[in-house]
N, C-alpha and C positions, 0 to 999 in steps of 0.2 A: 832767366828762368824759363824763357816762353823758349829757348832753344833746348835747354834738357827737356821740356816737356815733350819737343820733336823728336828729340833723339830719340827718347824712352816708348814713343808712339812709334818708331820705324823698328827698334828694336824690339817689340813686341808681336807687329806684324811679321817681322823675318823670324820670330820664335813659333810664331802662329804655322806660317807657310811650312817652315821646317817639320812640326809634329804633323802637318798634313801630309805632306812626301812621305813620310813615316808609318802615319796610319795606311794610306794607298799600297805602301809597299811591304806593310803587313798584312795588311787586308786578303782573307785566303776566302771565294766564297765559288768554287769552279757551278760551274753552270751545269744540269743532268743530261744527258742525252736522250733525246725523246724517239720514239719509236718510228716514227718518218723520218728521220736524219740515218737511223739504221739502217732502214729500208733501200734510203738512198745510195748507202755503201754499200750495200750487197746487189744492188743495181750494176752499181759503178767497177765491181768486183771482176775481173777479168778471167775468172776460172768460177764461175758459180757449183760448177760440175751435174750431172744428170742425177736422177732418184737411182740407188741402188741397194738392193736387197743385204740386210744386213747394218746398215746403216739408215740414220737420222734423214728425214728427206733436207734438201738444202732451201736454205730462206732465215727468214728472222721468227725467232720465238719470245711470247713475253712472260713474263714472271711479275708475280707480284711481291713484293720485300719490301724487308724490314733490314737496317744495319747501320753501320758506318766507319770509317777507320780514320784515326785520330795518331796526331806526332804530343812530344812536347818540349818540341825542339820551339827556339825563342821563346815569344810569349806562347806555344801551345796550339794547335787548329785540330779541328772535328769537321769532318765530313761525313755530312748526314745523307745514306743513298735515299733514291727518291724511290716512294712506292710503285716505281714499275719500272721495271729495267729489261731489257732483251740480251738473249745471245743468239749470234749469230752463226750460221751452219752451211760450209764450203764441204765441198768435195775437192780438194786438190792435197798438195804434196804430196807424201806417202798415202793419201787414203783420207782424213777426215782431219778438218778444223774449227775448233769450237772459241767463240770469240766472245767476252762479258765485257760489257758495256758499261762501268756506273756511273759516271760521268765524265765531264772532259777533264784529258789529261788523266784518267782513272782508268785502265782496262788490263781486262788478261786474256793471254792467246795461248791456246793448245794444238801441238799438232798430233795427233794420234795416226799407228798404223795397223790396221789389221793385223794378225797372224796366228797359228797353229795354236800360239801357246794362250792366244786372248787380243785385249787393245796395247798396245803400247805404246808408251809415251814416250814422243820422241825429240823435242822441245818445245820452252815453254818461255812467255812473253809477259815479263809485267810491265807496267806503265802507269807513275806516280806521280802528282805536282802536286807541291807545297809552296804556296810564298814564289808564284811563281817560276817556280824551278821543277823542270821536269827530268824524273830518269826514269830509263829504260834498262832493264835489266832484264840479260838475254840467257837463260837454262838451254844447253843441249845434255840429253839425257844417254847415262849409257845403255847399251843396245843390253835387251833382254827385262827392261825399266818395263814392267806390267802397272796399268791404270786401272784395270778390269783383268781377272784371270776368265779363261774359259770354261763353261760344265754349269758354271755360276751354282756351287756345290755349296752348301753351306759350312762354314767352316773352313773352305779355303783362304788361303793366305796368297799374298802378293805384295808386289814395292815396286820404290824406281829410286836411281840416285841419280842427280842432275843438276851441274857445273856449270859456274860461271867462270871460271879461273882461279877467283877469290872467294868465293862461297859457294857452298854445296848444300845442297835439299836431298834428306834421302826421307824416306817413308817406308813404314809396314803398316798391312794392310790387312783387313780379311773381306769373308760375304759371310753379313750378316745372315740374311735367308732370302727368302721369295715373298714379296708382300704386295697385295692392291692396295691402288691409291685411286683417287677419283678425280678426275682433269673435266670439270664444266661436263658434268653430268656423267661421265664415259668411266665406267671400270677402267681402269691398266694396271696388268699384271707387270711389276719392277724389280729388278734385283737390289737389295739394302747394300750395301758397301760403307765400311768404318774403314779409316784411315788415319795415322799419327804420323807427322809430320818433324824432323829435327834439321836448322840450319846451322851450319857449323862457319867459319872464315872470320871474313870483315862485317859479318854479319849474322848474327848469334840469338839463337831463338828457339820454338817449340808452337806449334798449330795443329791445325784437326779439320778433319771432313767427314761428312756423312752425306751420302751419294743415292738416291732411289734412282735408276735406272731405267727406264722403258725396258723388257727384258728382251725384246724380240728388237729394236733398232741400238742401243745403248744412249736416247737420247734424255737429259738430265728431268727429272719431274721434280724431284723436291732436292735440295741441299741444303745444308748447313757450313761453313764455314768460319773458321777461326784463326789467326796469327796473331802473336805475340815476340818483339823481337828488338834487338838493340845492336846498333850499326854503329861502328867509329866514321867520327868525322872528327872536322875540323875542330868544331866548338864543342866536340867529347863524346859521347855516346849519346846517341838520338833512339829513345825509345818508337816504336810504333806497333798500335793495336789496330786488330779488326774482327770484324764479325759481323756477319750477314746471313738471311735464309733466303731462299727464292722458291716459289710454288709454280708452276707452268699455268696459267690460264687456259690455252687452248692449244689443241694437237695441231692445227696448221698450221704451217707457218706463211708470214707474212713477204711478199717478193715486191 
């Protein structure tokens, strides 16, 4: 008797240990990026580029939000962004990069380039962990893909359509109109920009954006953001949502 009772004691233990490896390797809880770890990257950033007219000056900018984006793939995980997130602001490639920060293992990169016709987008960088698993998915946009049209006319239209191999993001877009917005005391005159968003491939979906604009640099003061979308994988189609707003606190940025 006194040995089933040992058995039943180790086998309970290695049942215990078991759901703990389990929980650990479910356990989804990524940590936010705080505005000195930003700072530090755009320190460390090897093309920071000079202030030039027409564009955002380069540095970190903070935003305050509200949001989160959520799987329910397995048991399901929500990532809650943290009330203050930064994007950061390079001068290099074609002309201007704009980087959002929401936490680790969480970010998206845009590379825009000037021209005649407006901003163009010329690709675009997302970065997601779940359960420890991180993917990168890399958009290059085709040439003529408008992010902003020029005139900033009300009623103008715009898009861009932008390929991974296996999934494609295209968008139509207009200007809403010319609106003030107020950043920590300070008028700024903004361009409104609406945007719908459609993924087509291995990954199948419908999003949205709403963009207020600095009108004179085109650097973000207020947005809204949304995705809705379901991927094949292994274990079947893996839904994932999102939805965030960000407001600028303050017009310098932080170096």
């Amino acid at each position: 008797m006194r040995r089933v009772r040992i058995l039943l004691a180790a086998f309970s233990a290695l049942a215990l240990g078991g759901l703990a490896v389990w929980w650990l390797a479910l356990r989804d809880a990524p940590a936010p990026v705080s505005v000195g770890e930003a700072v530090a990257g755009f320190r460390e950033s090897a093309e920071a580029g000079a202030v030039a007219d027409g564009l955002p000056d380069p540095g970190v900018y903070v935003y305050a939000a509200t949001g989160s984006e959520s799987v329910d793939a397995l048991i399901g995980s929500t990532h809650e962004y943290p009330a203050e997130l930064t994007v950061t602001v390079l001068h290099e490639g074609c002309g201007l990069v704009l980087s959002w920060s929401f936490l680790e293992g969480r970010s998206t990169s845009r590379e825009y380039c000037p021209s005649s016709a407006g901003l163009e987008l010329r690709r675009q960088t997302e970065i997601h962990t779940f359960f420890g698993r991180q993917e990168t998915t890399d958009y290059r946009c085709e040439r003529g893909s408008l992010a902003r049209p020029a005139g900033n006319s009300t009623g103008a239209t715009f898009g861009w359509r932008c390929s991974t191999g296996t999934k494609t993001e295209t968008a139509e877009g207009e200007v809403v109109g010319v609106e003030t917005l107020t950043v920590a005391g300070a008028a700024v005159e903004t361009v409104h920009l609406r945007a719908e968003t459609l993924l087509d491939g291995v990954t199948r979906g419908t999003g949205g954006v709403e963009l207020w604009l600095e009108r004179s640099t085109g650097l973000p003061i207020r947005q809204v953001t949304w995705n809705d979308n379901v991927t094949d994988a292994a274990i079947g189609e893996v839904r994932y949502q999102e939805r965030y707003e960000l407001e600028l606190t303050s017009l310098e940025p932080r170096r």
